[in-house]
GURODO-145261 format. One record per atom (N, C-alpha, C): residue in one letter; residue number from 0; x, y, z. Coordinates in Angstrom, 1 decimal, always signed. Each point is the difference from the previous one (the first is absolute). Layout:
# residues N
- code_pos_xx_yy_zz
- a_NUM_X_Y_Z
...
END
This chain:
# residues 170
- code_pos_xx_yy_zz
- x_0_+0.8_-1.2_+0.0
- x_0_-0.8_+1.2_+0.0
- x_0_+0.9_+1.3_+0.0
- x_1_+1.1_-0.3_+0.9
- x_1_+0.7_+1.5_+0.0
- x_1_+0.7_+0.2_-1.3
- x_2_+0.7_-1.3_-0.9
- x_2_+0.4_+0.2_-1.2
- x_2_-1.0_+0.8_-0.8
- x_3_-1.5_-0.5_+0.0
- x_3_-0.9_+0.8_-0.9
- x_3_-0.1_+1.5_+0.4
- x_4_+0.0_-0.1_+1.0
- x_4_+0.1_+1.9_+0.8
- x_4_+1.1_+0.6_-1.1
- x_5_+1.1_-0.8_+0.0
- x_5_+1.1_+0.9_-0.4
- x_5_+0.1_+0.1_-1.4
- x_6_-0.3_-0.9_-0.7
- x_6_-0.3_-0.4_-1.2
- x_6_-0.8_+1.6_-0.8
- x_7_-1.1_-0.1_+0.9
- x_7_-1.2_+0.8_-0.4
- x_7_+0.2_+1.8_+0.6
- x_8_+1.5_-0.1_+0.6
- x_8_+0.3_+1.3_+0.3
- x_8_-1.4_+0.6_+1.2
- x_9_-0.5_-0.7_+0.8
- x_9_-0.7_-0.1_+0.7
- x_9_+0.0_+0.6_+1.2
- x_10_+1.3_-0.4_+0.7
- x_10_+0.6_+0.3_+1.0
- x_10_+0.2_+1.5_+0.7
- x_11_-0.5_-0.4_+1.3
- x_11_-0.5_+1.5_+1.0
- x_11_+2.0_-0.1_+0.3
- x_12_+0.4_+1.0_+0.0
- x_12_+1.4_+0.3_+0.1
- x_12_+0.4_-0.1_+1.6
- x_13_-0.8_+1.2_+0.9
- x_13_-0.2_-0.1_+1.3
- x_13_-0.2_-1.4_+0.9
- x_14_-0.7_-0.6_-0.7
- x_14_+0.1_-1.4_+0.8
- x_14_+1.0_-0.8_-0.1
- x_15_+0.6_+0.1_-2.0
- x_15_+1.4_-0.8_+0.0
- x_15_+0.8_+0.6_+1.3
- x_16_-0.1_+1.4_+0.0
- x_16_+1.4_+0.2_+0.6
- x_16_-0.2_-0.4_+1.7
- x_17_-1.6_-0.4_+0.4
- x_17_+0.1_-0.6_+1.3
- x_17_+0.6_-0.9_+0.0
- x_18_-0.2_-1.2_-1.2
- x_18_+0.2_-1.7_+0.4
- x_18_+1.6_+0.6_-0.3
- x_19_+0.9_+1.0_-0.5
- x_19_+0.9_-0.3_-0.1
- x_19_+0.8_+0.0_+1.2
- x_20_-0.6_+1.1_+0.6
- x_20_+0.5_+0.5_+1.6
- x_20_-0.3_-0.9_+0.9
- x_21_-0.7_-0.9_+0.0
- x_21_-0.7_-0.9_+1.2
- x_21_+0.8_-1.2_-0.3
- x_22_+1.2_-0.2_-1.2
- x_22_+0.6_-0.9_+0.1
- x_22_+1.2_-0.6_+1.0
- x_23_+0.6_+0.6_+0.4
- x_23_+1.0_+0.3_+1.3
- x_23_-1.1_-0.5_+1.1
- x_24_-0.8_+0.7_+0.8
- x_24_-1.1_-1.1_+0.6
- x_24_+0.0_-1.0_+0.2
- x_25_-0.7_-0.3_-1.3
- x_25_-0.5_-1.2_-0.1
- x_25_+0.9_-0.8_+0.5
- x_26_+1.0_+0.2_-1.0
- x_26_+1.4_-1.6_+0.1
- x_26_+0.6_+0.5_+1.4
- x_27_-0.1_+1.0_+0.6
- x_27_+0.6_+0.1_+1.6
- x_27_-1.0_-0.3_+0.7
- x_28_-1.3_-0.2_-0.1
- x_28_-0.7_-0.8_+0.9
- x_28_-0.3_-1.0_+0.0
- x_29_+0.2_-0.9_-1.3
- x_29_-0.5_-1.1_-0.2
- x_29_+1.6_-1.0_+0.9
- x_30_+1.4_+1.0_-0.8
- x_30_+1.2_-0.8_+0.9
- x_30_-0.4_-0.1_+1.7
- x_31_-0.4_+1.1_+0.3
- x_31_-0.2_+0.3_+1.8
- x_31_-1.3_-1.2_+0.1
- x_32_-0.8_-0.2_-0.4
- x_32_-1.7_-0.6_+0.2
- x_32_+0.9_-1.0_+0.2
- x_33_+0.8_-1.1_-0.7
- x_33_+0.6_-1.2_+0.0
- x_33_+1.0_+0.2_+1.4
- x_34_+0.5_+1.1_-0.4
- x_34_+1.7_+0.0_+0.8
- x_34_-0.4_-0.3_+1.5
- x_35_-0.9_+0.8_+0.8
- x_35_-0.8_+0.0_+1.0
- x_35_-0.5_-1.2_+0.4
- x_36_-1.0_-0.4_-1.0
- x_36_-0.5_-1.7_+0.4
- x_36_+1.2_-1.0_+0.4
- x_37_+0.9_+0.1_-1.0
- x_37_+1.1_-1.1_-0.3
- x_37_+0.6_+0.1_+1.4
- x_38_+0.6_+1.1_+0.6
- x_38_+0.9_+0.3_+1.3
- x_38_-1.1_+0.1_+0.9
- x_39_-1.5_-0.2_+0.7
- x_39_-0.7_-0.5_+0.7
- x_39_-0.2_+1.4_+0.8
- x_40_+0.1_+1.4_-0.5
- x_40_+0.0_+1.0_+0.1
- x_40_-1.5_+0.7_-0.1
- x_41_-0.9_-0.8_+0.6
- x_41_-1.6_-0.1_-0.2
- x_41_-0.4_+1.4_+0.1
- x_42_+0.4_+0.7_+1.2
- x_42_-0.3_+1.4_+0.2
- x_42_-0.3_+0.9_-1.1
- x_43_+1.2_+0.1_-0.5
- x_43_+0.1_+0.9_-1.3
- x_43_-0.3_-0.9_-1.6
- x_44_-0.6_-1.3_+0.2
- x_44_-0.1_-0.4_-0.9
- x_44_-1.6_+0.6_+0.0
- x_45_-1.0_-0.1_+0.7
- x_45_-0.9_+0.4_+0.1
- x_45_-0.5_+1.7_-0.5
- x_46_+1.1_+0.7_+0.6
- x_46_+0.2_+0.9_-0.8
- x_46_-0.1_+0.7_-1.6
- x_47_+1.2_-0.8_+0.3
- x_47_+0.3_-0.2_-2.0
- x_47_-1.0_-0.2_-0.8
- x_48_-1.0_-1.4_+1.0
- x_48_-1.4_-0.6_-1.1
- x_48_-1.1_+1.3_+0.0
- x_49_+0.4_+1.0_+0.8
- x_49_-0.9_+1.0_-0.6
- x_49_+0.0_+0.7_-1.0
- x_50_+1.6_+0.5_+0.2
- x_50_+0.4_+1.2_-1.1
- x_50_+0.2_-1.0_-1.1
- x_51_+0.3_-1.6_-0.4
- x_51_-0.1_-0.4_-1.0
- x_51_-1.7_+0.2_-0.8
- x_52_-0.9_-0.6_+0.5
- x_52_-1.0_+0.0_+0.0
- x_52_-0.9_+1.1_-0.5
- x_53_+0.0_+1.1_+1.0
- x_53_-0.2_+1.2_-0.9
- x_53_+0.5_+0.7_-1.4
- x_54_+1.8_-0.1_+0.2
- x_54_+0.2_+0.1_-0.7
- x_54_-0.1_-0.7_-1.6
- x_55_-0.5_-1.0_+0.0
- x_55_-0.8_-1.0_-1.1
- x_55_-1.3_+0.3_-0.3
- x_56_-0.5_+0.4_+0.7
- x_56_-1.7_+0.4_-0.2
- x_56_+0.2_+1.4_-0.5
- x_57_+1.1_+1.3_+0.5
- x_57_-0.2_+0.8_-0.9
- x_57_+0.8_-0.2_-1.3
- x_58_+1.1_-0.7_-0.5
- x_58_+0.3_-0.5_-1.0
- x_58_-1.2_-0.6_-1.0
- x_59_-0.5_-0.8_+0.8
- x_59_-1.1_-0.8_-1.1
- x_59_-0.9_+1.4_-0.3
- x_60_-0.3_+1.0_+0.9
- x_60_-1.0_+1.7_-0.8
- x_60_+0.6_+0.2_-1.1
- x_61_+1.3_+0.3_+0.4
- x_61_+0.6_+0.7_-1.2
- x_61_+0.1_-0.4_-1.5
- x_62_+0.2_-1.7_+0.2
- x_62_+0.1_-0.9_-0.6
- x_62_-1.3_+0.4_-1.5
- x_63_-1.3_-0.2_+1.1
- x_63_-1.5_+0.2_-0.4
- x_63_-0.5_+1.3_-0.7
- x_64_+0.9_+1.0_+0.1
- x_64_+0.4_+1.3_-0.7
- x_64_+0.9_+0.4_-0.8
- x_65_+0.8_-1.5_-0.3
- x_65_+1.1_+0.5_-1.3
- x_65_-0.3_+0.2_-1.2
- x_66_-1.1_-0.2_-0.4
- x_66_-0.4_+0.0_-1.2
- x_66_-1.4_+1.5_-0.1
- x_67_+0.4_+1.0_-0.8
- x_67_-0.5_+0.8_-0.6
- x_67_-1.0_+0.5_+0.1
- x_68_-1.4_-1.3_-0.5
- x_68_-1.1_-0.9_-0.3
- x_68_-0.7_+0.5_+1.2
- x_69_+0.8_-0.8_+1.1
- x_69_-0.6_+0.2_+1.0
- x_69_+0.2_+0.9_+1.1
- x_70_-1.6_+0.5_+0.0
- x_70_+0.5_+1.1_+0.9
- x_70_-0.3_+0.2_+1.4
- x_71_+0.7_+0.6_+0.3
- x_71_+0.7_-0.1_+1.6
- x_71_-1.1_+0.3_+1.2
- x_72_-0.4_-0.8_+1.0
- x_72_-1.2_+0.3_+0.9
- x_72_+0.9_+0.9_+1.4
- x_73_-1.1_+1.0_+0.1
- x_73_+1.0_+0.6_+1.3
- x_73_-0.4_-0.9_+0.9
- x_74_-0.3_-0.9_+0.2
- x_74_+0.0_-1.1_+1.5
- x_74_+1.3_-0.3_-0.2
- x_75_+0.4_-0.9_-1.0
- x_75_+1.1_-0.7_+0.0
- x_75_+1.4_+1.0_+0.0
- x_76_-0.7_+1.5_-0.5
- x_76_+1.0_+0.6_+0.1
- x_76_+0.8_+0.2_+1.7
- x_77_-1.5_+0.5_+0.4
- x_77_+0.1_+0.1_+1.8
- x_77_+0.9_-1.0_+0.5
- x_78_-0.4_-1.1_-0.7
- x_78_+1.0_-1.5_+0.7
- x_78_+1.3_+0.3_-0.1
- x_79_+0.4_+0.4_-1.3
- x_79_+1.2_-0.2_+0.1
- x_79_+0.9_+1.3_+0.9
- x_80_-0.3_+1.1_-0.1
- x_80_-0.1_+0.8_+0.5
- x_80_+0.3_+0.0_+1.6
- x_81_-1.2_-0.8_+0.6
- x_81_+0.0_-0.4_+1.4
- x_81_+1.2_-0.9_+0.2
- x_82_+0.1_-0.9_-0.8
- x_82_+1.3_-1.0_+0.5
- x_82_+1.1_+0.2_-0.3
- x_83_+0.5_+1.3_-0.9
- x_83_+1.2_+0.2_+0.3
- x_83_-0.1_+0.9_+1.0
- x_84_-1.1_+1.2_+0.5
- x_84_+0.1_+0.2_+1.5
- x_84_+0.1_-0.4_+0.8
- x_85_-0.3_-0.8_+0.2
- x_85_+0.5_-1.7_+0.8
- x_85_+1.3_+0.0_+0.4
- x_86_+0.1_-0.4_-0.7
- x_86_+2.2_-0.7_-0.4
- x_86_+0.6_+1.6_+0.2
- x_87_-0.4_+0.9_-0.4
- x_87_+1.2_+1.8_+0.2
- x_87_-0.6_-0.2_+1.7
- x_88_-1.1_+0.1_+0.4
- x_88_-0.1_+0.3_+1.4
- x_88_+0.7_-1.4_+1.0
- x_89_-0.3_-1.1_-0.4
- x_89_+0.5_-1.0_+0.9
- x_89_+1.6_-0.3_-0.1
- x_90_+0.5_+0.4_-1.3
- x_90_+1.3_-0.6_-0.7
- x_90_+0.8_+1.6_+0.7
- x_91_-0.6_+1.2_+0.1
- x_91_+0.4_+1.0_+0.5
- x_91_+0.1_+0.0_+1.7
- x_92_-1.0_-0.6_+0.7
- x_92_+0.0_+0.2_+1.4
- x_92_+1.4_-1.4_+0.2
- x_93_+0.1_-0.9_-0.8
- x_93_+0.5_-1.3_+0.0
- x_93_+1.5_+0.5_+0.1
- x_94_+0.6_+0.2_-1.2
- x_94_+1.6_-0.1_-0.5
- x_94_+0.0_+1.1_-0.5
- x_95_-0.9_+0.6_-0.9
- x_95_+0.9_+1.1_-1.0
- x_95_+0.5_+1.6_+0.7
- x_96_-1.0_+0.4_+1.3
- x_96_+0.5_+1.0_+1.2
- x_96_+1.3_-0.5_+0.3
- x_97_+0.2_-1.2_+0.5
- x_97_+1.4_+0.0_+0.8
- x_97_+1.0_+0.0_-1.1
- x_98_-0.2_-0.9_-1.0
- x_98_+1.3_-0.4_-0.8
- x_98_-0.1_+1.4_-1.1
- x_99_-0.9_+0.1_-0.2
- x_99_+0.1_+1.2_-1.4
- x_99_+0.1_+1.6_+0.8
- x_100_-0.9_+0.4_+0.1
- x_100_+0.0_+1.3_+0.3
- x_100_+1.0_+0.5_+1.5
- x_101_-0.1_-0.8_+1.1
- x_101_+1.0_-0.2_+1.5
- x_101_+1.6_-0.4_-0.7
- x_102_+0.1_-0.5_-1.1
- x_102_+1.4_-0.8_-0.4
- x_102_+0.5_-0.5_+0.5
- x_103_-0.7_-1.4_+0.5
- x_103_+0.3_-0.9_+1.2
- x_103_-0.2_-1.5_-0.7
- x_104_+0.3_-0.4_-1.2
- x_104_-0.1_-0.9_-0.8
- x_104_+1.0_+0.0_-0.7
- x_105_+0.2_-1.6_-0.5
- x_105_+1.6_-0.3_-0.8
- x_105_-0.9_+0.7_-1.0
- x_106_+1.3_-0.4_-1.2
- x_106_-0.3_+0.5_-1.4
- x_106_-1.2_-0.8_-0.7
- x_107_+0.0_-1.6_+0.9
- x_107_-0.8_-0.8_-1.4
- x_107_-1.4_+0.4_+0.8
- x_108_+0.0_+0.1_+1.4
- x_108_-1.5_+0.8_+0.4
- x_108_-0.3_+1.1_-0.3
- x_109_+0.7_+0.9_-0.5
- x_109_-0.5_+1.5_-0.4
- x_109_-0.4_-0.3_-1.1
- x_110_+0.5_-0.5_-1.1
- x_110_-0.2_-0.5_-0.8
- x_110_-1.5_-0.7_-0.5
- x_111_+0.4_-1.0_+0.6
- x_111_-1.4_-0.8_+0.0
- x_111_-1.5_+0.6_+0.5
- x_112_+0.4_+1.0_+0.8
- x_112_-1.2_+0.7_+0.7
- x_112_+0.0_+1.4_-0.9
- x_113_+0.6_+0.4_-0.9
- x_113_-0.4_+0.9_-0.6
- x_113_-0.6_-0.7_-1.6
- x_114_+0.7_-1.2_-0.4
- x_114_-0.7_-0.9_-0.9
- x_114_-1.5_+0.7_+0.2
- x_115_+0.2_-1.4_+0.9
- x_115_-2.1_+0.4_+0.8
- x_115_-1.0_+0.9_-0.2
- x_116_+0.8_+1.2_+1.3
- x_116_-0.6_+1.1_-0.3
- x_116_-0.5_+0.6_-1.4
- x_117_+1.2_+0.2_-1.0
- x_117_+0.2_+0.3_-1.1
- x_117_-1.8_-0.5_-0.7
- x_118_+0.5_-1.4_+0.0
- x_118_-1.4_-0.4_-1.1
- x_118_-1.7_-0.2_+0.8
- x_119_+0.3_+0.0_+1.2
- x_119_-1.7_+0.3_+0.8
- x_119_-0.4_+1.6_-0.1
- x_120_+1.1_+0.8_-0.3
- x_120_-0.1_+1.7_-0.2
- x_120_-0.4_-0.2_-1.2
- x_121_+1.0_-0.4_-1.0
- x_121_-0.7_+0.1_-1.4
- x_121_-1.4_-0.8_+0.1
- x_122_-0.8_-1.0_+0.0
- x_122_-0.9_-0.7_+0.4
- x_122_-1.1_+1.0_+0.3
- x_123_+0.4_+0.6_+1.1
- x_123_-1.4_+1.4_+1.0
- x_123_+0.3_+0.8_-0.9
- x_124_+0.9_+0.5_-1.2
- x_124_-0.2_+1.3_-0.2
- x_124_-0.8_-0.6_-1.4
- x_125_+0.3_-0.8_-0.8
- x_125_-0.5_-0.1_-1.2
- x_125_-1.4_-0.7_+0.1
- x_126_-0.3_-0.6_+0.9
- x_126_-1.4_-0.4_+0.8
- x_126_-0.8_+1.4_+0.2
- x_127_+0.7_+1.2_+0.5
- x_127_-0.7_+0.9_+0.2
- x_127_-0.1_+1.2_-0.8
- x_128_+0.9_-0.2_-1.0
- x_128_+0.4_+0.4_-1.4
- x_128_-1.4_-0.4_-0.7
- x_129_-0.2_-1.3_-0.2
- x_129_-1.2_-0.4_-1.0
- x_129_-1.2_+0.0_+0.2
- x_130_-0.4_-0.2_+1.7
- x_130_-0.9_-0.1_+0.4
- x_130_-0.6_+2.3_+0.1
- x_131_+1.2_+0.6_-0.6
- x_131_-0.7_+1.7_-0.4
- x_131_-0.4_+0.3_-1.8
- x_132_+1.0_-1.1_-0.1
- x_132_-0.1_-0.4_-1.6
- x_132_-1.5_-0.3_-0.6
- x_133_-0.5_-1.1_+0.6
- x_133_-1.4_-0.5_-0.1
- x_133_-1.2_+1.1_+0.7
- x_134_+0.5_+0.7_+1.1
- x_134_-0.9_+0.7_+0.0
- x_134_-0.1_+1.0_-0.8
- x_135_+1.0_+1.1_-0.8
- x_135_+0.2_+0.4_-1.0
- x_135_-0.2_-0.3_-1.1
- x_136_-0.1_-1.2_-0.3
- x_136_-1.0_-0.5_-1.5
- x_136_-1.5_+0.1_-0.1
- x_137_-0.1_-0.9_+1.4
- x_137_-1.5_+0.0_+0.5
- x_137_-1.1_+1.1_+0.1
- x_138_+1.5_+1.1_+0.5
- x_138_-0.6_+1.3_+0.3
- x_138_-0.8_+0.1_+0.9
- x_139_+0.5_-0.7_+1.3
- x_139_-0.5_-0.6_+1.4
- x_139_+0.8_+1.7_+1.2
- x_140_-0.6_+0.7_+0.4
- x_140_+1.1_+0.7_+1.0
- x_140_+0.6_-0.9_+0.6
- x_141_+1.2_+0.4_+0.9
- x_141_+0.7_-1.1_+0.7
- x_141_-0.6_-0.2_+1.5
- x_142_-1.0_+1.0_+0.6
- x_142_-1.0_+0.0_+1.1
- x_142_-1.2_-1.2_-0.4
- x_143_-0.2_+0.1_-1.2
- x_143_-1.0_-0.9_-0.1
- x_143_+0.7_-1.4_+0.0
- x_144_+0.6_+0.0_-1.0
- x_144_+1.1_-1.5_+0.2
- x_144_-0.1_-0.3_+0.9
- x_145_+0.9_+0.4_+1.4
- x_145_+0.2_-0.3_+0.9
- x_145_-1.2_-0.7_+1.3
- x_146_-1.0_+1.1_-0.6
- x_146_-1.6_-0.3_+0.8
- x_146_-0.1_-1.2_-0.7
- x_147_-0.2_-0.2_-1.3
- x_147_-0.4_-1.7_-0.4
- x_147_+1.3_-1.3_+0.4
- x_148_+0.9_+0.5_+0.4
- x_148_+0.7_-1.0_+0.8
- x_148_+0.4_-0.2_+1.5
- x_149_-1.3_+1.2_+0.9
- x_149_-0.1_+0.3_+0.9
- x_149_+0.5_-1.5_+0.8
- x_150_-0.8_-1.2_+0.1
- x_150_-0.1_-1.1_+0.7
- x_150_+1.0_-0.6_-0.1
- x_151_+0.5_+0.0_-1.1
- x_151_+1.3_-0.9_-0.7
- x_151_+1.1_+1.4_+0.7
- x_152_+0.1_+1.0_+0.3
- x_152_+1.2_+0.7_+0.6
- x_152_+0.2_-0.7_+1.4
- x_153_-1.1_+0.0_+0.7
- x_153_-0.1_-0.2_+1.4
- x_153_+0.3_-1.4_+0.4
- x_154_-0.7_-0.6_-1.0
- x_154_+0.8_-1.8_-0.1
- x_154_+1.2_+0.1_+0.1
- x_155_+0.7_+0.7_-0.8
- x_155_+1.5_-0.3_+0.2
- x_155_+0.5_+1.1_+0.9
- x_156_-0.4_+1.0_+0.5
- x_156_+0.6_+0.0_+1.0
- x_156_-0.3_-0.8_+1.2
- x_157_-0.7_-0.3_+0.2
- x_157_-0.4_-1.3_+1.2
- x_157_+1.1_-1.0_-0.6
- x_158_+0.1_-0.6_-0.7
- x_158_+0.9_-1.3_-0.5
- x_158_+1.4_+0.3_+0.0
- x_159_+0.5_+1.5_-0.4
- x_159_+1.3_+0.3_+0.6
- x_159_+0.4_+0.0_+1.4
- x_160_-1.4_+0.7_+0.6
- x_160_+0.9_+0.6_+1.4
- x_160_-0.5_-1.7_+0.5
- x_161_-0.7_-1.0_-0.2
- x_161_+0.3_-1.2_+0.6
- x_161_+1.2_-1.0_-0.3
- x_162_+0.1_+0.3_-1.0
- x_162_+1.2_-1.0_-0.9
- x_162_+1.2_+1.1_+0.9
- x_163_+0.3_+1.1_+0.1
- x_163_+1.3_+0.9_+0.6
- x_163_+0.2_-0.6_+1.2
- x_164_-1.7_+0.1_+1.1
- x_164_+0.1_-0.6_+1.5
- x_164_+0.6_-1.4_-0.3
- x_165_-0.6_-0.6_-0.8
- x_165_+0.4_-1.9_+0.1
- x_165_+1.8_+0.4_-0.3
- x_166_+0.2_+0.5_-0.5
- x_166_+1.6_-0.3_-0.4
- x_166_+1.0_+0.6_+0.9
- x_167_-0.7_+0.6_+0.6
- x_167_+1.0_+0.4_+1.2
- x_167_+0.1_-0.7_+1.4
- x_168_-1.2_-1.1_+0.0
- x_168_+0.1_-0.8_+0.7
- x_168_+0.6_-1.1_-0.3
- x_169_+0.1_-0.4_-1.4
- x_169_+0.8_-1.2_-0.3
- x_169_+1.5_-0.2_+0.1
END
């Protein structure tokens, strides 16, 4: 399917350039999701199965929006949107304060945590880039947008600030 996207010159650009930035991720969470189980490191393996997890469900949005054709729902936008809020607020209260901005991390942690950072920022901004885009085609105000995704805002902030409390207990 994605050959025919490309084929057909189809392709939403802004989402390529998600999946391209969510690749570092991916393969650094999928090594950690294992590396953790394998060394019996359950704590943080538990961890990981979230940010893996999420971060696969907003991959598969973006996924569902690479192609042109289809066009982009602000729910799913909100999703993705919300879940790289997720990962900057939890991945920020976590590591990227001490080792990034404090400079209290080796090189492959600063590193690695500005990786992160990097593509969950690009993620919220081009989520919130498109989700002004569609209202701008639609010719939706952005007050009104917002009012029709009234329920779906408040869902995810309830599911952040629960998923933030769970993880700082884990």
């Amino acid at each position: 399917m994605s050959s025919r996207i490309a084929l057909c010159a189809r392709i939403r650009y802004r989402m390529l350039a998600l999946l391209v930035a969510v690749s570092h991720p991916h393969y650094y969470s999928w090594w950690m999701f294992f590396g953790y189980y394998n060394d019996d490191f359950y704590v943080q393996w538990y961890h990981q199965l979230l940010f893996t997890l999420t971060e696969l469900f907003s991959t598969g949005l973006v996924l569902s929006m690479l192609d042109r054709a289809v066009k982009p729902t602000p729910r799913k936008l909100l999703a993705i949107a919300s879940i790289a809020l997720l990962h900057i607020l939890a991945g920020g209260m976590d590591q990227f304060v001490t080792n990034v901005v404090l400079g209290r991390g080796m090189f492959h942690q600063v590193s690695r945590d500005v990786a992160f950072f990097s593509s969950d920022f690009l993620y919220l901004i081009v989520a919130c880039g498109e989700l002004a885009v569609l209202g701008f085609q639609e010719k939706i105000p952005a007050s009104l947008l917002l009012m029709s995704l009234k329920r779906d805002v408040i869902t995810s902030v309830v599911i952040i600030s629960g998923v933030l409390l769970i993880l700082s207990y884990i």
